[in-house]
C-alpha positions in Angstrom: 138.2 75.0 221.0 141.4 76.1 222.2 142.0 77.8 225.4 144.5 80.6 224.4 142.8 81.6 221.3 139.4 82.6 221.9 137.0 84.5 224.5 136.3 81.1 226.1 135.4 80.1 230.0 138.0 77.5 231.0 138.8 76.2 234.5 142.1 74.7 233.4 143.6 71.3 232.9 140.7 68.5 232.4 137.5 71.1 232.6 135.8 71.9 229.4 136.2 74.9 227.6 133.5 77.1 226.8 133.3 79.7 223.8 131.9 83.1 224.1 130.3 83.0 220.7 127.8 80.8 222.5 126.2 83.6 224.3 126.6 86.0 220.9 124.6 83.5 219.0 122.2 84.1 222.1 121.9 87.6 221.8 121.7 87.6 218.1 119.0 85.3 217.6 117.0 86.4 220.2 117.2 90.2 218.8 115.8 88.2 214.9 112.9 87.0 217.3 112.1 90.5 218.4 112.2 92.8 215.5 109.8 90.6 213.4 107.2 91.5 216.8 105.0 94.0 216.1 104.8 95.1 219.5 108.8 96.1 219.9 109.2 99.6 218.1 112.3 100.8 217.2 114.9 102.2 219.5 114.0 99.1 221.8 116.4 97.6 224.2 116.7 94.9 226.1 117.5 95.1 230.0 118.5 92.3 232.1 119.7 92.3 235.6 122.0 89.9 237.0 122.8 88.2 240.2 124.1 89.8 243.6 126.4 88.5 246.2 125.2 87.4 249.6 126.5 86.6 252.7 126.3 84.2 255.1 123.6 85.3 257.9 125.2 88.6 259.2 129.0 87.7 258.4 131.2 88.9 255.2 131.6 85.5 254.0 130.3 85.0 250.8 127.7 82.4 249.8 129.3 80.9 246.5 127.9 83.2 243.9 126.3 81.7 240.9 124.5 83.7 238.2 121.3 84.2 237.4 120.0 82.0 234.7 119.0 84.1 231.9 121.1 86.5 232.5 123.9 83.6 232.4 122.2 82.9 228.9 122.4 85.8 227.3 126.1 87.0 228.6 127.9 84.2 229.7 129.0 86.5 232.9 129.9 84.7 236.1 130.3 88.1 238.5 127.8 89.1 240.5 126.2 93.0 240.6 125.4 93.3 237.0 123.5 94.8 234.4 123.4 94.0 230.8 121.9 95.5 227.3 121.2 94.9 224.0 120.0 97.1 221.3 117.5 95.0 219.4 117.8 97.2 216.1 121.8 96.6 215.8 122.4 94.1 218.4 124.9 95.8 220.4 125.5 94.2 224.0 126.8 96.5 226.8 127.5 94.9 230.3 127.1 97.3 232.9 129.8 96.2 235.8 130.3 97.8 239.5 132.3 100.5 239.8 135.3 99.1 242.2 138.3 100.1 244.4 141.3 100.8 241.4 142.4 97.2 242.4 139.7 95.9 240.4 140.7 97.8 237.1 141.5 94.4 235.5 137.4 94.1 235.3 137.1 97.3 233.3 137.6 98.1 229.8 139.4 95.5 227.0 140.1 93.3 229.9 136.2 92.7 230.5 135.1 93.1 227.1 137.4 90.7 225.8 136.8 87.7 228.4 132.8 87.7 227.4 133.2 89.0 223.9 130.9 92.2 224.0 130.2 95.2 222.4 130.8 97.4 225.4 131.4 98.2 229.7 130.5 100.5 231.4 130.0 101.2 235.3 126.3 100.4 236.7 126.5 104.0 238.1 125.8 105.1 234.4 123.2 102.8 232.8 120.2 105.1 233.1 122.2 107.1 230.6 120.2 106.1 227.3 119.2 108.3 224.3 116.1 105.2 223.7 112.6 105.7 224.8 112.0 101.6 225.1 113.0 99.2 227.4 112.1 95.7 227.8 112.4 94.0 231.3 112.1 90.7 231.8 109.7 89.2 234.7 107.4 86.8 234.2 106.4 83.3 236.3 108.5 80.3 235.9 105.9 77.2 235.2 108.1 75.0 237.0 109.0 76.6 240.6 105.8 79.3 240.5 108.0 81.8 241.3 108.2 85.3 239.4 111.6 86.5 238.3 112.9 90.0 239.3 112.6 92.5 236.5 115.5 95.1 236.2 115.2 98.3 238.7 117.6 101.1 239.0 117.6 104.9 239.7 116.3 106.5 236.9 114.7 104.0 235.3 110.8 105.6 235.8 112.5 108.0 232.9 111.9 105.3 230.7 108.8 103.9 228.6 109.0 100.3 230.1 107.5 97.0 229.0 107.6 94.1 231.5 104.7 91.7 229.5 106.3 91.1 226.6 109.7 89.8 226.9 109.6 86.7 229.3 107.3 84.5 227.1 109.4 85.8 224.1 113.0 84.7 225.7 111.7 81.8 227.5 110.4 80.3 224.3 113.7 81.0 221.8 115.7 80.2 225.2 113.6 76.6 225.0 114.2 76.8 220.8 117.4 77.5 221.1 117.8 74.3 222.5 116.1 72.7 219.9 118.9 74.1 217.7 122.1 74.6 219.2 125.2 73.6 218.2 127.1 70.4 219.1 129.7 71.5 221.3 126.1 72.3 223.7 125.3 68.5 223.5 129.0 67.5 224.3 128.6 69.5 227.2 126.1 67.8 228.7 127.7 64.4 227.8 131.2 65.7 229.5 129.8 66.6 232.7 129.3 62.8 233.8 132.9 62.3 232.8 134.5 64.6 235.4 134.8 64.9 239.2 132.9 68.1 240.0 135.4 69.3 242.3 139.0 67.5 241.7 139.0 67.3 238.2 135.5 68.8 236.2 136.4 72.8 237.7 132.5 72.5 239.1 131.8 74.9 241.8 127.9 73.8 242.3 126.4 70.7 242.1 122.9 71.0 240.3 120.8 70.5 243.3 121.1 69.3 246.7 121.9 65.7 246.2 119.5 63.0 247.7 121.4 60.2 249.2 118.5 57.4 250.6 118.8 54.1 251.8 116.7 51.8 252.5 113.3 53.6 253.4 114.5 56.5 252.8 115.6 55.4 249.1 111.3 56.1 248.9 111.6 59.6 249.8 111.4 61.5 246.5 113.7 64.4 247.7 115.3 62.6 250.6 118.3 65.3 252.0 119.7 63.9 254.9 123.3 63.1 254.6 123.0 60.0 257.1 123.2 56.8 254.8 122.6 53.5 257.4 124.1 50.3 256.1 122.9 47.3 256.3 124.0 44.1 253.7 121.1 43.6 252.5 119.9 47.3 251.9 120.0 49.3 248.8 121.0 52.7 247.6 119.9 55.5 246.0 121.9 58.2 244.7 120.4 61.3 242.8 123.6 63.5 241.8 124.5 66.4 239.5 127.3 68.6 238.5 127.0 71.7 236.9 130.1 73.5 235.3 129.2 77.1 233.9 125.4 77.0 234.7 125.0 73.6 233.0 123.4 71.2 234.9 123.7 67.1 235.1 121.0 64.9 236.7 121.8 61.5 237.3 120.3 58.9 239.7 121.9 55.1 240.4 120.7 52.7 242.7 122.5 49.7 243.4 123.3 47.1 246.5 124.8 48.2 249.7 126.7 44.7 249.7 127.3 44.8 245.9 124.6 41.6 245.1 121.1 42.3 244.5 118.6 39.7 246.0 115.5 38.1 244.2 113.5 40.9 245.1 116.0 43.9 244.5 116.7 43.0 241.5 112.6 42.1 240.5 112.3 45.4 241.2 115.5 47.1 239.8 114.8 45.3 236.1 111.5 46.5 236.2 112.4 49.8 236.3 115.1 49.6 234.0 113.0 47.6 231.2 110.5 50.4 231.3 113.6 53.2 231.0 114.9 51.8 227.8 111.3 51.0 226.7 110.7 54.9 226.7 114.5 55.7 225.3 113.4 53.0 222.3 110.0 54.9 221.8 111.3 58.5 221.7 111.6 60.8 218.5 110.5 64.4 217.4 107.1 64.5 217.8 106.3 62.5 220.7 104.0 63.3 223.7 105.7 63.6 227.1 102.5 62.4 228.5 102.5 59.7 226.4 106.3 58.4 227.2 104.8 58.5 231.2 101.8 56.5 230.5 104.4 54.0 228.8 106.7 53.8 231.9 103.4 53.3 233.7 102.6 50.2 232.1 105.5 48.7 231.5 105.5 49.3 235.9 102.4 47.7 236.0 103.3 44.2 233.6 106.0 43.9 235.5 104.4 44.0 239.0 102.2 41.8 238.0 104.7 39.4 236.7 106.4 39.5 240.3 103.1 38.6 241.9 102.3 42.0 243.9 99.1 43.2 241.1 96.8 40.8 240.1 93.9 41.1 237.2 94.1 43.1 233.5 96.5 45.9 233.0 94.4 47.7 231.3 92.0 48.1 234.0 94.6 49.0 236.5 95.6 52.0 234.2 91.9 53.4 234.0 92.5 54.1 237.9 95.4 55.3 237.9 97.2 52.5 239.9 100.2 53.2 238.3 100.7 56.4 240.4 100.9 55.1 243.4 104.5 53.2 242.5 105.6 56.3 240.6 103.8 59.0 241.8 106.3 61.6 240.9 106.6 62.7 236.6 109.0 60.6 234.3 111.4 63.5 234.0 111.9 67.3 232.7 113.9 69.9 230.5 117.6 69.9 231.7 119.9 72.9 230.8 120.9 76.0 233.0 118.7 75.3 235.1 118.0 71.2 236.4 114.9 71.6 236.2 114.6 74.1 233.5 112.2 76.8 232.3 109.6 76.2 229.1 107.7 73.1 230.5 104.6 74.8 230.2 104.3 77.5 227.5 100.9 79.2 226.2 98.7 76.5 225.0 100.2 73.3 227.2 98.0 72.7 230.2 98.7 70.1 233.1 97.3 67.2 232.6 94.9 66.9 236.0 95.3 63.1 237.1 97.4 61.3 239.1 101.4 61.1 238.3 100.9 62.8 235.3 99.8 66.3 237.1 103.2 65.6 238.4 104.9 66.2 235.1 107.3 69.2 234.7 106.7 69.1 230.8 103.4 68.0 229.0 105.2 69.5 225.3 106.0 67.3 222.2 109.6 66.1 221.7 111.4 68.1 219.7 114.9 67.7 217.7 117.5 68.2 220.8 115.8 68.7 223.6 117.5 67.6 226.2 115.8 66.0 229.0 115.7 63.1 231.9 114.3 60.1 231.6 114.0 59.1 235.2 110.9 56.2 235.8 110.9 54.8 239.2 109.2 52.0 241.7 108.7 52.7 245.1 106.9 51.7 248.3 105.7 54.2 250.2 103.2 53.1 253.2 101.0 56.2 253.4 100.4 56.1 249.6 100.0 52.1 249.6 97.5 52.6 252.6 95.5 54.8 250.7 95.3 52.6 248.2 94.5 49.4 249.8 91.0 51.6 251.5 90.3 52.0 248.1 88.2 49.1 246.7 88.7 50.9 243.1 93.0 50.2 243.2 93.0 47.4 246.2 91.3 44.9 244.1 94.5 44.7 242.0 97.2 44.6 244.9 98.1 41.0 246.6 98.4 42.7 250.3 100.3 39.1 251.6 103.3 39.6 248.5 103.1 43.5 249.2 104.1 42.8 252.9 107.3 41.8 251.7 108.2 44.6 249.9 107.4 47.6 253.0 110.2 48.9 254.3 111.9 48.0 251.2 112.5 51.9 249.6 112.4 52.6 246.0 114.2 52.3 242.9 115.0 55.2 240.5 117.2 55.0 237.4 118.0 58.5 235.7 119.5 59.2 232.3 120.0 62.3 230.4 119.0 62.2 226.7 119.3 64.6 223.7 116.6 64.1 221.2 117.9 63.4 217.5 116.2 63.8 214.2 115.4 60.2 214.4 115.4 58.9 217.9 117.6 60.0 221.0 121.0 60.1 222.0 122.0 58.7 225.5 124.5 61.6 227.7 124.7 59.5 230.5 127.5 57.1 230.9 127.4 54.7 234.1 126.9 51.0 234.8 123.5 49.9 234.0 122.2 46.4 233.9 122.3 44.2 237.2 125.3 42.4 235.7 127.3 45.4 234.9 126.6 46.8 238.4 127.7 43.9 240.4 131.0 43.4 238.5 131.8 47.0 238.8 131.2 47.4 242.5 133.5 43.7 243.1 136.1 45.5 241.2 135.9 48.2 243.3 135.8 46.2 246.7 139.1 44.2 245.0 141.2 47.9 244.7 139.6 48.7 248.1 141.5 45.8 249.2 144.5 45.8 247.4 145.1 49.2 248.4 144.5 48.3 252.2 146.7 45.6 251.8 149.4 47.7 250.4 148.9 50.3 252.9 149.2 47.4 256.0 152.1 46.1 254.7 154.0 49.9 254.1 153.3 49.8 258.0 
C-alpha cells in the first residue's frame, strides 16, 4: 500500500501502513449480515458511539486516548468524542465529529472524509437529526472481562424506536468471522508488530497491556506488574510484552537466564514447556477443540515432570485429577486482535468448561481458518497452590515432595507465540529466539556488543 495514494493510517518512516478500505469492508459486510435478519426492518441504522478524552485526576493533561474497540472496527477513527452511522439498507457511513474552535476546521468536511474514507461528517450537535424510525445500539456483555459496553445516548435520542438486544451478538460474531476471513495484509499486521520497536521505530503509542516483568518468584505470578526486576546469576526472567499499532494488539512472552546460561533445572523446565508449545502448534488445524489443545499441553507438562523426577506413577491417572492445573493453572491462550484479549470467546452455545485450568480458558470454540490466537502453555511453582495439593491425598500421591523442594522459590516458565490458523495447519507470527541453544547464543552476542561498545566508549575517554 502506498502512503500518498490512498485513505491509509501511516505513522511515517518504518510503521506500517494501514488502508481505509479495511474498515469499508467492515461496514459492508456487517450491513449483508443484517438485512438477511428478520428482525432489522427497513430504514434501520446502525449507531455506534466512540471513545472520550480523559484527564489525568483533576488536571487538563490528557490520558493518551485510544479508541474504543468496535467503534475502532467499524471506522477506523483514532479521535475521541465521536459518533458514527450506517444505513443498513444502502450502507452509507456518516461520522458524527465535535463541533470545534475554527482552528480545528482541518477535521471537517473533505479533509475528514477523506482520511477515513466515508460517506459523510457532520457535527455531533446534529445527529438526532434522522428521517429513520430504527436504530440499533450496541451494548451487550463482553464474555471475556464481564463487563457491559456503553450503548449510544444523546439528546434526542428517546425520539427514536430503539433496539439494544440485537446488534451486539450480531457484530461480535461477524467481528469474530471476519477474522476468520480477512484479507492478508490483516495477518501481516500481526506478523510486523514483533518486528518494530513500539516507540522508536513501530509509531506504537500503547502497548497491549501492562507488561509483566517477573523474576525469580515473581516469574510465578500470572500478572506480575511491579517494574522492580532483582538480579541474581542464577535467576531467570520472565517477560510478557505487547505492542499495539492502530488498535492491533501483540502478546508475546520470553523467558530466559538472567546470566545468559540456563542450569540443569532451568532448562528441565524451560524444554518442557517448549516441547508442549510446538506439540499444540503441530496438532492445530480448522476444526480443532481449544479444550482439547489445553488438555494436550497438560500432558505433555505432566510426561515431562515425571521424566525430571518431581511426579511419580501413570499419567493418565494424574489427568483424571486434574494435577495438571496446579503447574498451569491459568488457560493455554485466547483470541488476539483489537483487543489482547479479544471479544467472541464465548458465543451462544459454548459454555465454560467447569474444571480446573480449563475453567480458566478465554475460548472453549473450534479452530477456525485464521483465527488468530496465543499459544501461551506454562510451568510454574507456586507454594500456596503446591500446598494445596500436597493436603490432598487425591494429587499428593503423584508429587515427590524431597525433588519438589528444589524447585520452590524457583518462579515459572511461560513461552508465548501468536498463531494464525491456515486451511491446513497454522502459521507462526512470532519471531524471537526459541530453543535453549538459540537463546544462549543470542544473549552472549549481546553481552559481546555490550562490551565492545563499553570498550569503545572507555577508550573515546
Amino acid at each position: 500500500i502506498s502512503a500518498d495514494t490512498h485513505s491509509v493510517y501511516w505513522m511515517g518512516k518504518d510503521s506500517l501502513v494501514v488502508s481505509m478500505t479495511l474498515f469499508a469492508e467492515n461496514r459492508r459486510r456487517l450491513c449483508e449480515r443484517l438485512r438477511v435478519n428478520p428482525n432489522v426492518p427497513r430504514k434501520s441504522v446502525v449507531v455506534l458511539q466512540g471513545g472520550e478524552q480523559t484527564q489525568r485526576y483533576c488536571t487538563d493533561t490528557d490520558n493518551i486516548f485510544r479508541q474504543e474497540s468496535f467503534f475502532h472496527w467499524t471506522f477506523g477513527v483514532t479521535e475521541a468524542g465521536c459518533y458514527g452511522t450506517i444505513d443498513v439498507d444502502t450502507g452509507k457511513s456518516i461520522v458524527f465529529i465535535p463541533k470545534l474552535p475554527e482552528s480545528y476546521a482541518t477535521w471537517m468536511g473533505k479533509t475528514f472524509q477523506a482520511k477515513y474514507a466515508l460517506d459523510e461528517v457532520h457535527y455531533t450537535c446534529n445527529v438526532s437529526q434522522w428521517n429513520i424510525f430504527h436504530f440499533f445500539l450496541f451494548r451487550g456483555v463482553n464474555t471475556d472481562s464481564g463487563s457491559t459496553c456503553r450503548e449510544a445516548s444523546f439528546e434526542g435520542i428517546s425520539q427514536f424506536q430503539v433496539n439494544n438486544v440485537l446488534l451486539h451478538p450480531e457484530i461480535v460474531e461477524w467481528y469474530v468471522n471476519f477474522y476468520l476471513t480477512k484479507s492478508k495484509h490483516i495477518i501481516f499486521l500481526f506478523y510486523s508488530l514483533f518486528q518494530h520497536y513500539c516507540y522508536s521505530r513501530g509509531g506504537m503509542r500503547h502497548t497491549s497491556y501492562t507488561c509483566i516483568c517477573g523474576s525469580g518468584i515473581n516469574s510465578a505470578v500470572l500478572h506480575y506488574v511491579c517494574f522492580y526486576i532483582k538480579y541474581e546469576i542464577n535467576l531467570h526472567y520472565l517477560f510478557d510484552l505487547g505492542g499495539e499499532y492502530y488498535c492491533y494488539s501483540s502478546d508475546i512472552t520470553c523467558s530466559f537466564p538472567a546470566n545468559g546460561s540456563f542450569t540443569t533445572d532451568q532448562r528441565a523446565i524451560y524444554e518442557a514447556v517448549l516441547k508442549s508449545s510446538r506439540a499444540v502448534m503441530a496438532a492445530i488445524k480448522p476444526g480443532v477443540s481449544w479444550p482439547d489443545m489445553h488438555r494436550l499441553a497438560d500432558r505433555i507438562h505432566l510426561e515431562e515432570l515425571t521424566k525430571i523426577g518431581i511426579l511419580q506413577g501413570n499419567v493418565d491417572e494424574m489427568v483424571k485429577v486434574h494435577l495438571g492445573a496446579i503447574f498451569m493453572p491459568h488457560g493455554l491462550g485466547h483470541l488476539l486482535g483489537i483487543d489482547v484479549h479479544d471479544v467472541g470467546g464465548y458465543p451462544e452455545g459454548v459454555e465454560r468448561i467447569n474444571l480446573p485450568g480449563l475453567k480458566n480458558l478465554r475460548t472453549a470454540r473450534l479452530l477456525q481458518e485464521r483465527m488468530v490466537l496465543t499459544i501461551e502453555p506454562g510451568i510454574y511453582f507456586i507454594d500456596h497452590v503446591l500446598d494445596k495439593a500436597l493436603a490432598d491425598p487425591t494429587q499428593s500421591c503423584f508429587i515427590k515432595n524431597e525433588v519438589l523442594q528444589r524447585f520452590r522459590g524457583f518462579g515459572g516458565v511461560r513461552i508465548e507465540d501468536d498463531i494464525a490458523v491456515t486451511s491446513t495447519g497454522m502459521e507462526l507470527l512470532t519471531c524471537v529466539p526459541r530453543t535453549v541453544e538459540e537463546i544462549e547464543a543470542f544473549m552472549a552476542d549481546a553481552v559481546k556488543a555490550s562490551k565492545d561498545f563499553d570498550h569503545l566508549v572507555s577508550k573515546k575517554l
